[in-house]
C-alpha positions as CSV (number, residue, x, y, z in Angstrom):
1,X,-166.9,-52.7,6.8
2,X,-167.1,-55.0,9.8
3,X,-165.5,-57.9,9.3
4,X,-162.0,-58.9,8.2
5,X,-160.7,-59.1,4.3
6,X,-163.2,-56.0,4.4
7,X,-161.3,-54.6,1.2
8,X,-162.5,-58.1,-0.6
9,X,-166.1,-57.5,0.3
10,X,-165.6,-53.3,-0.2
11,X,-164.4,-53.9,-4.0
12,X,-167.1,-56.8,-4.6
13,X,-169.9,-54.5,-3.4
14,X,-168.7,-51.5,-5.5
15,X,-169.3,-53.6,-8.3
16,X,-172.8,-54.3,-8.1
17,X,-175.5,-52.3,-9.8
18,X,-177.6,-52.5,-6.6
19,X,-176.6,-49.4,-3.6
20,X,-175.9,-51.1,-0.6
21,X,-175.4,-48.9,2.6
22,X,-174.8,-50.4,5.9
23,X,-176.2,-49.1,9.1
24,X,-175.5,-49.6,12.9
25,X,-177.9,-49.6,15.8
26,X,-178.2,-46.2,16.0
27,X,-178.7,-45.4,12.1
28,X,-175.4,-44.7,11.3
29,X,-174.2,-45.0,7.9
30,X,-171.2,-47.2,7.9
31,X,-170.6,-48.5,4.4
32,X,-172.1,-46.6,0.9
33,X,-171.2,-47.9,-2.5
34,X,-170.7,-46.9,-5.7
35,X,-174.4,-47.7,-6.4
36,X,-176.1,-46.6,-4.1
37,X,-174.0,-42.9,-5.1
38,X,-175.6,-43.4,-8.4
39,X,-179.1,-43.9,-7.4
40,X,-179.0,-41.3,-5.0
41,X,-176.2,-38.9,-6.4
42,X,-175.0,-38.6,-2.7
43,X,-171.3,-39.3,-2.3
44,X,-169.5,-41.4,-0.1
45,X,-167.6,-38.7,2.0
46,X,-171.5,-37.0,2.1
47,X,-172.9,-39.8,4.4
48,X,-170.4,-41.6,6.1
49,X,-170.6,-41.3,9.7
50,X,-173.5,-39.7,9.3
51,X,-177.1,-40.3,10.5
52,X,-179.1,-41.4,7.9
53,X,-181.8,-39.3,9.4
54,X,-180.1,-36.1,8.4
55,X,-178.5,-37.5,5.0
56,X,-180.9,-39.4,2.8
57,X,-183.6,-41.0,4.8
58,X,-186.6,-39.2,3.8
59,X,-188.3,-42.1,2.1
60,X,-191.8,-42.2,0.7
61,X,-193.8,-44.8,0.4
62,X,-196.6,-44.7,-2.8
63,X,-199.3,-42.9,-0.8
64,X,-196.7,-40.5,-0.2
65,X,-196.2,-41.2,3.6
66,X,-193.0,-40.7,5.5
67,X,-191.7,-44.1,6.6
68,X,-188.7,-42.9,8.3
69,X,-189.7,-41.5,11.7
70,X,-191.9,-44.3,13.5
71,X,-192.2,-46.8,11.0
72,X,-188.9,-47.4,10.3
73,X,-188.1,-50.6,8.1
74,X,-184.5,-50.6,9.4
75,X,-185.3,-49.5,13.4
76,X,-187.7,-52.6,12.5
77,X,-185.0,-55.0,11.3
78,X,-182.5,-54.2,14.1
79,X,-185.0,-54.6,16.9
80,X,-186.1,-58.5,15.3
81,X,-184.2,-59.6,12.7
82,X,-186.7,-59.9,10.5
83,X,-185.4,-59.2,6.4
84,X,-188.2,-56.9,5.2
85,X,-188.8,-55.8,1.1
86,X,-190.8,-52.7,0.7
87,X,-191.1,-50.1,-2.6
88,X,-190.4,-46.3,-1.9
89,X,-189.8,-43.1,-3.0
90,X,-186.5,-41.8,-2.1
91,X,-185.1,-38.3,-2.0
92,X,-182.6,-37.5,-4.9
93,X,-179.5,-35.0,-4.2
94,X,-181.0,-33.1,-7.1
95,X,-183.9,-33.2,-5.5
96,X,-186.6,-35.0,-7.5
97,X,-188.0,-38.6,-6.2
98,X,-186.8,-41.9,-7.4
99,X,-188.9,-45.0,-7.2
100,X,-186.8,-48.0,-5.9
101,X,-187.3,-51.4,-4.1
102,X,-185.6,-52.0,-1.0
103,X,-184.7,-54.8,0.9
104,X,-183.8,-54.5,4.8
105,X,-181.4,-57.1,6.4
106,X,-179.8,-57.2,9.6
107,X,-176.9,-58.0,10.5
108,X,-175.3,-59.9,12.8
109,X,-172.0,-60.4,14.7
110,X,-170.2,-63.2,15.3
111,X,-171.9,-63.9,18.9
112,X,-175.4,-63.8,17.2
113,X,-176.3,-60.0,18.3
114,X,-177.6,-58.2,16.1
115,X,-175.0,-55.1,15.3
116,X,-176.8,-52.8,12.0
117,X,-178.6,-53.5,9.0
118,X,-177.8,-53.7,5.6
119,X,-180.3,-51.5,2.6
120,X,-179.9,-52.7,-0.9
121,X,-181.9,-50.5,-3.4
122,X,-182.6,-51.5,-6.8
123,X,-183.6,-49.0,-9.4
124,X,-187.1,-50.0,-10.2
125,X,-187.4,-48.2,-14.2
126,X,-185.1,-49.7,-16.7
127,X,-182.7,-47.9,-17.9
128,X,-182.2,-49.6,-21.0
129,X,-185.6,-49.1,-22.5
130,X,-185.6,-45.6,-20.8
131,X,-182.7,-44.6,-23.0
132,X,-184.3,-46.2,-25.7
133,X,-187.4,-44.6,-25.8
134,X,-185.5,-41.7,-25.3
135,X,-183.1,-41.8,-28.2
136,X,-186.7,-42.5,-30.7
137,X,-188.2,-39.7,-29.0
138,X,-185.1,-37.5,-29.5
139,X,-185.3,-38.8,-33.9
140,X,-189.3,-37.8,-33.7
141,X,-188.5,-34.4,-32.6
142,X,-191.2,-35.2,-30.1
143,X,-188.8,-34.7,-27.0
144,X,-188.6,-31.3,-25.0
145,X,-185.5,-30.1,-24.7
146,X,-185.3,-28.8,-21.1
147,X,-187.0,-31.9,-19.0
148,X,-186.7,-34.6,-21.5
149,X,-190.5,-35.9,-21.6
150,X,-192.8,-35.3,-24.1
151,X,-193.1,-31.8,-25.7
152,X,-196.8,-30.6,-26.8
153,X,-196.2,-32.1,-30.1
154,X,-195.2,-36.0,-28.6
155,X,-198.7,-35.3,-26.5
156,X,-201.2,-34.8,-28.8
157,X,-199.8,-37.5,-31.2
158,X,-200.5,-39.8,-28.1
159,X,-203.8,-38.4,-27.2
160,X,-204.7,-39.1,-31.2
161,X,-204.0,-42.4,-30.5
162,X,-206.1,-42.6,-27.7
163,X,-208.7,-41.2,-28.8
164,X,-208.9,-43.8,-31.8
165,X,-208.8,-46.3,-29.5
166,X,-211.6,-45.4,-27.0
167,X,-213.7,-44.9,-30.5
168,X,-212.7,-48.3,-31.8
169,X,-212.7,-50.3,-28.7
170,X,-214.5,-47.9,-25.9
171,X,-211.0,-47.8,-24.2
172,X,-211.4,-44.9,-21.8
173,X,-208.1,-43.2,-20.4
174,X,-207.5,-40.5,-17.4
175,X,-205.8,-37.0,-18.0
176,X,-203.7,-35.0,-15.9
177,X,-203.6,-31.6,-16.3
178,X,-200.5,-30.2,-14.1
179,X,-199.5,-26.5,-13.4
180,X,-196.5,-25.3,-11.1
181,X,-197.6,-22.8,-8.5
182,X,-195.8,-19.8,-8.2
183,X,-193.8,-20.1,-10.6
184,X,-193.6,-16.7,-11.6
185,X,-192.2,-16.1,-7.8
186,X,-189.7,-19.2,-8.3
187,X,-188.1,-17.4,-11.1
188,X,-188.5,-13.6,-9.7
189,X,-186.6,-14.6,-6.4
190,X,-183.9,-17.3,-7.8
191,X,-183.3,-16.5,-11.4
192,X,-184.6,-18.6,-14.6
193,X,-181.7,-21.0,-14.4
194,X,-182.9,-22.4,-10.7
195,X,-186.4,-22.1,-12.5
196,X,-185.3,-24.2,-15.1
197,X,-183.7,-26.7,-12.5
198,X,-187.0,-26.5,-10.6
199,X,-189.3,-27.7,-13.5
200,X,-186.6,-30.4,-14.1
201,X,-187.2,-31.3,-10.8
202,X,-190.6,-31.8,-11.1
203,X,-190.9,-33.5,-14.7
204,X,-188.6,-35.9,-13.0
205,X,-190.7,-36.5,-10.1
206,X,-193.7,-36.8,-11.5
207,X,-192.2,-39.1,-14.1
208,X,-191.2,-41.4,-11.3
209,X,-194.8,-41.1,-10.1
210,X,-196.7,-42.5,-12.9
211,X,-196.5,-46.1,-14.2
212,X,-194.1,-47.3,-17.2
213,X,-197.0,-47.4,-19.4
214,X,-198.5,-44.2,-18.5
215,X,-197.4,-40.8,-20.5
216,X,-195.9,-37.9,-19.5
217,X,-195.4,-34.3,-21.6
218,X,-194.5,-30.8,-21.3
219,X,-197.6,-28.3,-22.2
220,X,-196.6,-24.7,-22.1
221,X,-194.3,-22.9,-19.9
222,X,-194.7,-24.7,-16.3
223,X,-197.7,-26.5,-17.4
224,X,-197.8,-30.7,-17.7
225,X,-199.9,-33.2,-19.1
226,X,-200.0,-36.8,-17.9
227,X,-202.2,-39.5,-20.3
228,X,-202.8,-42.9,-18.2
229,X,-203.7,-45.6,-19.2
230,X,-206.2,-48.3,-18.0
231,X,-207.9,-46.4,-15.2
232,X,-210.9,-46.0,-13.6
233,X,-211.7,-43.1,-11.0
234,X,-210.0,-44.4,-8.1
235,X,-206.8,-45.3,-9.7
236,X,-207.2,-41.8,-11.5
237,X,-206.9,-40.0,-8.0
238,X,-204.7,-42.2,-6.2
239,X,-202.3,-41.5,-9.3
240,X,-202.9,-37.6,-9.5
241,X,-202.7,-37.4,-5.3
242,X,-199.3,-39.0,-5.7
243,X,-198.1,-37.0,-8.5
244,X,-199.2,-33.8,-5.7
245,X,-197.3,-35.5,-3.1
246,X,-194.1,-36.2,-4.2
247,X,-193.9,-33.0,-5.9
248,X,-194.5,-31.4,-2.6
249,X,-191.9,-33.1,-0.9
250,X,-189.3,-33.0,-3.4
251,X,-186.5,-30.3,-3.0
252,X,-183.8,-29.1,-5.3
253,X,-180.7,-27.9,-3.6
254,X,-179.4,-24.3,-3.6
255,X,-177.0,-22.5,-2.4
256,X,-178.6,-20.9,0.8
257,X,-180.4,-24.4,1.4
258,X,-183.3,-25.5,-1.1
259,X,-186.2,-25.0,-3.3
260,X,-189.3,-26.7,-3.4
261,X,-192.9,-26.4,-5.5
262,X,-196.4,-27.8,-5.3
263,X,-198.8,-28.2,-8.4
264,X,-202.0,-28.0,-8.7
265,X,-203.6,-30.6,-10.9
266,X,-207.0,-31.1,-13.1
267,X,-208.0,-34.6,-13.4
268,X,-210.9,-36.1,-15.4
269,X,-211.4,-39.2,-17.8
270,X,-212.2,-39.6,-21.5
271,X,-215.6,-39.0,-22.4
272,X,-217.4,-40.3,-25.4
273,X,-217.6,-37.2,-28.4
274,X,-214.0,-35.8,-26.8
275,X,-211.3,-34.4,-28.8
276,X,-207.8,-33.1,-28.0
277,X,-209.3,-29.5,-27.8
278,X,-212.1,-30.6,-25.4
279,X,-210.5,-32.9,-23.4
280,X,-207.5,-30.2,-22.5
281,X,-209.8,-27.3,-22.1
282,X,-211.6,-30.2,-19.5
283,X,-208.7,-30.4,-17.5
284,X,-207.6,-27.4,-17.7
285,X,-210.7,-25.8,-15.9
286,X,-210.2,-28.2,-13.3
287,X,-206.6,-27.4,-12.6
288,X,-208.1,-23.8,-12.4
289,X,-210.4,-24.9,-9.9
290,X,-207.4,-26.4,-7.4
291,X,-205.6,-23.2,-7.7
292,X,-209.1,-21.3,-6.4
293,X,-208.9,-23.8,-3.7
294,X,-205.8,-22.9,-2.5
295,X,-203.5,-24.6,-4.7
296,X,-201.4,-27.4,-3.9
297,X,-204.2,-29.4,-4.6
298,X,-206.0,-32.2,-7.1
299,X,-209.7,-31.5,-8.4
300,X,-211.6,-34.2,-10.3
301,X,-215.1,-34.4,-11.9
302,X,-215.6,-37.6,-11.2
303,X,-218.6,-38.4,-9.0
C-alpha cells in the first residue's frame, strides 16, 4: 500500500468480498487481497511483485479475445485516467475460466500524477443460489458426482420439460452437444486422476460460459450436453463458439507445467416432432462432424 495508516486500509480491503489488486505504471502487482485470492485461487506471496503479465492477466473478454496485450484496460487507465468497467473471463489457478466484472481506476499521488491503477473484481454468479441449486440437485440424485452439473438423469428431466413447452407454447430451445478431444490421450499420458481434474476443468468452464438460465449436464464419459434457453441461431453460435473458446484457453496446472483440451461441439435447435432420442442423436452427428473437420471446432445445421 502507498499511502500512510496503510495497515487501516490493508485490513479494511481484506474484508471486502470484492478482489482488489493494485498495480503500478509498469503492471506490477503491489497490493492483492483476500478476495481477489478467492476469486482467483492465486495467493498473495504468488503475485506480489510480480507482473501481472506473467501471473494472472490472461483475461477474456465474451468473444473470447485476449484483452491483455494491446488493449489493455489498465495500460488504458494509467495513460488517461479514465475509470473503465468491462466483463471478462479470467484465468483460474485451477485452470477453468471465471466470469467477473471489473472496474479499472487509477490512481493518483498526492501531486496529481498518476502512479498505478486499482482492479476490483466482482464475482458475477451468485453463490448463494449456486449452492442452493446445488444442495436440491444433490437431494434429486440428479447431480454428477465428479463435476457437479447435471448427470444424464438431471438432463433428460429438463429436456422433458422443454419439450412440453415448445409443444404447448412453440418455445424452441438450442442444444449443445460437447465432446473432449483426445481424451483417451489425456488420460494415457497423465493418469485418470489429472483426467478427472481435466473434465472438472472443463464442466467448470463451460458452466461459466453459458448464462444462469441456461443448463448444463454430464452425458457419458467426456461427453456434455448444454440446453439454452431463449435462442435463436445467432445467439446459438455465439454461445457454442464461446463454450469452444474458453475451453481452449483454459489450463489446469501440473506438475511439469500444464494441461489443456479443446471440444468439439454439435449445435442445432428444437424442431417440431423432436424427442429426447432424436434431438441427441441430432447433435450428436453434428459433434461428429466437428471432429471430421479437425476438431476443436463448432458445427451447426442452421442455415
Amino acid at each position: 500500500m502507498m499511502e500512510d495508516n496503510s495497515h487501516i486500509y490493508q485490513r479494511l480491503l481484506d474484508n471486502l468480498n470484492e478482489g482488489v489488486y493494485l498495480l503500478d505504471r509498469n503492471r506490477r502487482i503491489t497490493y492483492w487481497n483476500k478476495g481477489a485470492e478467492k476469486l482467483t485461487g492465486y495467493a498473495r506471496s504468488e503475485v506480489l511483485g510480480k507482473s501481472c503479465l506473467d501471473t494472472v492477466h490472461l483475461h477474456l473478454d465474451e468473444m473470447g479475445k485476449n484483452i491483455c496485450d494491446m488493449d489493455c484496460p489498465v495500460l488504458k487507465t494509467i495513460s488517461d485516467g479514465i475509470t473503465r468497467e468491462l466483463e471478462i473471463f479470467l484465468h483460474h489457478v485451477e485452470g477453468h475460466r471465471v466470469p467477473i466484472q471489473v472496474r479499472v481506476v487509477p490512481l493518483w499521488s498526492s501531486d496529481h500524477h498518476i502512479i498505478g491503477a486499482a482492479e476490483i473484481l466482482t464475482d458475477n454468479l451468485s453463490n448463494v443460489t449456486l449452492k442452493r441449486r446445488i444442495e436440491y440437485l444433490q437431494k434429486q440424485s440428479f447431480l454428477d458426482p465428479l463435476t457437479q452439473v447435471l448427470n444424464r438423469r438431471g438432463i433428460e428431466m429438463n429436456l422433458t420439460s422443454c419439450l412440453e413447452e415448445m409443444k404447448r407454447y412453440g418455445l424452441s430451445f438450442g442444444l449443445l452437444f460437447i465432446d473432449v478431444d483426445r481424451f483417451k490421450d489425456i488420460n494415457d499420458d497423465h493418469g485418470h486422476m489429472t483426467g478427472d481434474e481435466v473434465l472438472k476443468m472443463v464442466s467448470k468452464t463451460l458452466f461459466n460460459s453459458i448464462r444462469p438460465f441456461d443448463v448444463l449436464g454430464r452425458w457419458d464419459g467426456e461427453e456434455f450436453v448444454v440446453i439454452i434457453a431463449n435462442v435463436n441461431k445467432n445467439t446459438l453460435s455465439a454461445i457454442a463458439e464461446r463454450c469452444r473458446f474458453l475451453v481452449e484457453h483454459s489450463r489446469l496446472p501440473f506438475r511439469f507445467g500444464s494441461v489443456s483440451a479443446t471440444v468439439s461441439i454439435g449445435a442445432t435447435l428444437s424442431q417440431p416432432g423432436d424427442d429426447i432420442q432424436r434431438l441427441i442423436e441430432r447433435a450428436d452427428h453434428l459433434m461428429y462432424r466437428s471432429k471430421k473437420f479437425g476438431r476443436n471446432c463448432v458445427t451447426t445445421d442452421i442455415e
